[in-house]
N, C-alpha and C positions, 0 to 999 in steps of 0.2 A: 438494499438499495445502493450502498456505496459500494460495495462489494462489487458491485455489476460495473463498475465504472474503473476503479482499480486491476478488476481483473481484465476488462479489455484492454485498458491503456498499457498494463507492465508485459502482453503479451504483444504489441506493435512496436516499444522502446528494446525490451530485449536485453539479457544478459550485459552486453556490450557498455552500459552505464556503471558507474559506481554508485554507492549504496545513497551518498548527497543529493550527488544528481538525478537517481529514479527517485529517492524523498521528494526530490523538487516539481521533477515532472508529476508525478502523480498527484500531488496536492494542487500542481496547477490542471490536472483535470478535472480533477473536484469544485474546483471556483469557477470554472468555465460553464457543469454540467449546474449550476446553480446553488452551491453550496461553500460558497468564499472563506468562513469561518471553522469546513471542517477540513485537516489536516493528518496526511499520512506519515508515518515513523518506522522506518526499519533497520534494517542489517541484511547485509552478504553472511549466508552461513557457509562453511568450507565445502560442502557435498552439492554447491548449485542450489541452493534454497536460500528465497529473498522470506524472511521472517517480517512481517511490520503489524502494525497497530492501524487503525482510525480511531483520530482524537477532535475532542472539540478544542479548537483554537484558543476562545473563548474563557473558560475555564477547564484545565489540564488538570487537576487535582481532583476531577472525578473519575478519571481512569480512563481505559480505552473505551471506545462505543464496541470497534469488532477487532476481533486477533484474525492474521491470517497468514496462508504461508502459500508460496508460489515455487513451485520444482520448474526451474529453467529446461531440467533434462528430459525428464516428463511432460511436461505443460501439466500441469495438474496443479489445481487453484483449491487448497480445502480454509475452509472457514474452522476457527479451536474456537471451541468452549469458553467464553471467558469463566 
């Protein structure tokens, strides 16, 4: 469910952000799409892969809800295993 919303929003933002400000934008689509309290976490990896988390805002010390990674070069959006 968050997933569907991360992955639309960081493929209309686009490479062009650094990793704060797609953290920013994308947690601000999540409170928009009705979920205020859940928040996204990532990193720029060197090879074009945005790495992030969704966490709960709330309490952060139960871990991630989902892992995910996004190929800028590819567009390809996979969901990891927690």
């Amino acid at each position: 469910m968050y997933n569907e919303i991360i992955e639309n929003e960081i493929r209309v933002i686009g490479y062009k952000e650094n990793a704060l400000e797609l953290n920013t934008k994308l947690s601000q689509a999540l409170t928009e799409a009705g979920y205020p309290d859940i928040i996204c976490l990532g990193i720029h990896q060197p090879e074009g892969v945005f790495e992030g988390v969704i966490m709960d805002g709330l309490d952060m010390s139960t871990g991630p809800i989902e892992r995910f990674e996004y190929n800028f070069q590819t567009d390809t959006f996979t969901t990891i295993e927690l």
